[in-house]
N, C-alpha and C positions, 0 to 999 in steps of 0.2 A: 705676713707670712702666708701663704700658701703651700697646696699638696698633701698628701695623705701619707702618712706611716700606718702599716700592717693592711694587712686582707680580712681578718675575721667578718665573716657575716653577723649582721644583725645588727643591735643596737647600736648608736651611736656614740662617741666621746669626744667634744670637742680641746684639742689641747694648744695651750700658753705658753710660748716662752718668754718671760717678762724682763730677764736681764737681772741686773743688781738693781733690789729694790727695798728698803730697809723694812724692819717687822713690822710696825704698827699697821700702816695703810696696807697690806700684804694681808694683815688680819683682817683687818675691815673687809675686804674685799673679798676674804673668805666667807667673813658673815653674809654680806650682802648676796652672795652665790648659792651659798646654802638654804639662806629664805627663798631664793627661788628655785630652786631645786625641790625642795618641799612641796613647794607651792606649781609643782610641773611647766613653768615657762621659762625652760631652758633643760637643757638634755644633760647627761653626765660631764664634768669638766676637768678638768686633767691643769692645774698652774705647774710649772714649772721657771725656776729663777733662781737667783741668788740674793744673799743675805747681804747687807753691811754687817759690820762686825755687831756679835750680840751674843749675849747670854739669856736662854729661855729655862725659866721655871716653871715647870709643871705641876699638877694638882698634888702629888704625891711627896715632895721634896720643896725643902726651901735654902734661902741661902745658906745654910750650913756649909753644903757641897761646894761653895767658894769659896777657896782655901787662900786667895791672893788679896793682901789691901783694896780698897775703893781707890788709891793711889795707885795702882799700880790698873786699875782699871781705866784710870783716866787719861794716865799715861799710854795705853794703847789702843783709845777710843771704843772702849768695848761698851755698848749699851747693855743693860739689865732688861726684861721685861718679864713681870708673873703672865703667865697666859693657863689656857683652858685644859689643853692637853693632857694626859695623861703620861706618865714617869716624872722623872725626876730634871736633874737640871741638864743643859747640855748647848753646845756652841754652834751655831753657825755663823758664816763671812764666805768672804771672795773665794771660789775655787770649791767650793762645794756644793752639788747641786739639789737641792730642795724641790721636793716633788708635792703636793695638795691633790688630791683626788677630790673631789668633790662628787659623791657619786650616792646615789640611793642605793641602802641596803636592799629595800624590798624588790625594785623592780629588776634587780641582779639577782635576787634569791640567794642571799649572802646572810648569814651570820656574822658578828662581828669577829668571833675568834677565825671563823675561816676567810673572813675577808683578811686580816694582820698575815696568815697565811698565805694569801695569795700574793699581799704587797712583797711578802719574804721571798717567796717562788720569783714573782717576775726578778727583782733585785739579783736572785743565784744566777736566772738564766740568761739577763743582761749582763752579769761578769763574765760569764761562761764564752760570752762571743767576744768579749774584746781581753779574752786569755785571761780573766783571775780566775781560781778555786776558791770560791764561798762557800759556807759552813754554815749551819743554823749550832745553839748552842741550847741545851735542854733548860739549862738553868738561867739565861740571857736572851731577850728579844735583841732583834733586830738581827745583821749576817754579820759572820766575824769571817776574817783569813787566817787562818794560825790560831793563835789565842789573843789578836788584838780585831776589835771592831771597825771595820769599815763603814757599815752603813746603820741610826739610825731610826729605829720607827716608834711612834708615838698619834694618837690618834685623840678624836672628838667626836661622839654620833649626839647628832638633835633633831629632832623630827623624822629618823629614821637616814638622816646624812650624815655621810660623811663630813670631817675637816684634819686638819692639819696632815701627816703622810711621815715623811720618808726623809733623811739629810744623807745622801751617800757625797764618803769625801772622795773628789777628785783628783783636784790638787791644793787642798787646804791647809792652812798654815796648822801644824798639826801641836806645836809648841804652846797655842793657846791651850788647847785640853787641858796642860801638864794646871794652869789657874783652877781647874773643877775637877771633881770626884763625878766623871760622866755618867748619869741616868745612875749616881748613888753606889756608882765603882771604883772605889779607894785601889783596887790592882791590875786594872784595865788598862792598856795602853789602845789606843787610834793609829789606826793607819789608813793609805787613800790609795786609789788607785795609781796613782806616780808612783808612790813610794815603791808599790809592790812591783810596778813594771819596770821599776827602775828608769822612766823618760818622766819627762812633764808634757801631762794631756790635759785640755781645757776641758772645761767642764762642759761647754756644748758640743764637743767630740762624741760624746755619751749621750747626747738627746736621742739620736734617732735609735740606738742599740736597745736603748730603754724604754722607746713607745714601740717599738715591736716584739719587745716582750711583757711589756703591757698588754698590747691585745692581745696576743697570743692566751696570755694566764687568767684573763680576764672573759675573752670573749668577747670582746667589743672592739667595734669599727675605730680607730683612729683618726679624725681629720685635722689639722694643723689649722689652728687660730687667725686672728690676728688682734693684738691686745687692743685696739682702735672700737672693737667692737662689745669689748665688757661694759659694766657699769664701773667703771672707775671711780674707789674715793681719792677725794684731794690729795696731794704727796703724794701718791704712788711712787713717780720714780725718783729717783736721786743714789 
């Protein structure tokens, strides 16, 4: 991939679009990013991709919030994985697009409640151009439409880094949720962007809407990737 999304001056952000690539090696690859980001031999990183089907557990929730048989998981290929992150449990797969920042707190002069803020902001102001009305919710992270959530956020800081980001649905199978009590929400329903626009739009339709307002919210230069040139763990794609 080449070319640049947004204008902002100044720092840099190099971004990934990876495709469908299942969690584990997606993780890995977060970690390995992160140590170098830490460690300043690589500039802010922006992944972008999609899931195979999966259920992630966060630090603060465990399988409780999966209200459906191990059968009935097997039966629709859904992976399980505990990971790092913060909240509760919550799905991604095909047709939802997952976002990883990989980016330092300090050299952004970011807090982390006002960085989750900033993820919220770009997230409004990229629905805003491809026509939804997103919401923030006082008592609910992430952006809702109405009273069901769209997009979403869950984080990781180590050594002053960011990991994990953002799962806005695009056009995801939205029937899976009804299997979890999302981010620990027994009365929430999910919705995606199809739904609300009433068409089916892919999830890479939404790349470019979203790194320019990425940098816009952010402040930083956008340049587009090419995943050839990361440190790749093994499996990565599939």
């Amino acid at each position: 991939m080449s070319g640049k999304a947004g204008s902002a001056p100044g720092k840099t952000c190099i971004a990934y679009y990876l495709g469908l690539v299942p969690y584990e090696p997606a993780l890995r690859l977060q970690e390995v990013l992160s140590l170098a980001r830490a460690r300043r031999t690589v500039s802010d990183v922006l992944l972008l991709l999609q899931h195979a089907a999966v259920f992630t557990i966060g630090r603060f929730k465990g399988e409780a919030d999966i209200v459906v048989p191990d059968e009935t998981l097997t039966r629709e290929g859904i992976a399980v994985f505990h990971t790092n992150r913060g909240g509760g449990v919550t799905y991604h797969g095909p047709g939802q697009l997952v976002g990883y920042p990989i980016l330092s707190l300090r050299e952004n002069s970011l807090g982390v409640r006002e960085y989750v803020g900033k993820l919220e902001d770009a997230i409004l102001r990229m629905l805003r151009n491809v026509g939804v009305r997103g919401h923030l919710d006082a008592n609910h992270p992430g952006v809702w439409v109405g009273g069901e959530k769209i997009c979403s956020i869950g984080i990781h800081v180590s050594r002053g880094v960011t990991m994990h980001g953002f799962a806005l649905n695009v056009n995801t199978d939205l029937r899976h949720f009804e299997y979890i009590h999302a981010c620990g929400l027994s009365d929430k329903a999910m919705t995606s962007i199809s739904k609300v626009l009433g068409r089916h739009v892919e999830a890479e339709a939404i790349i470019g809407p979203l790194l320019e307002a990425f940098s816009a919210v952010f402040g930083l230069k956008i340049e587009r990737g090419d995943d050839k040139c990361l440190p790749m763990p093994g499996g990565l794609s599939g």
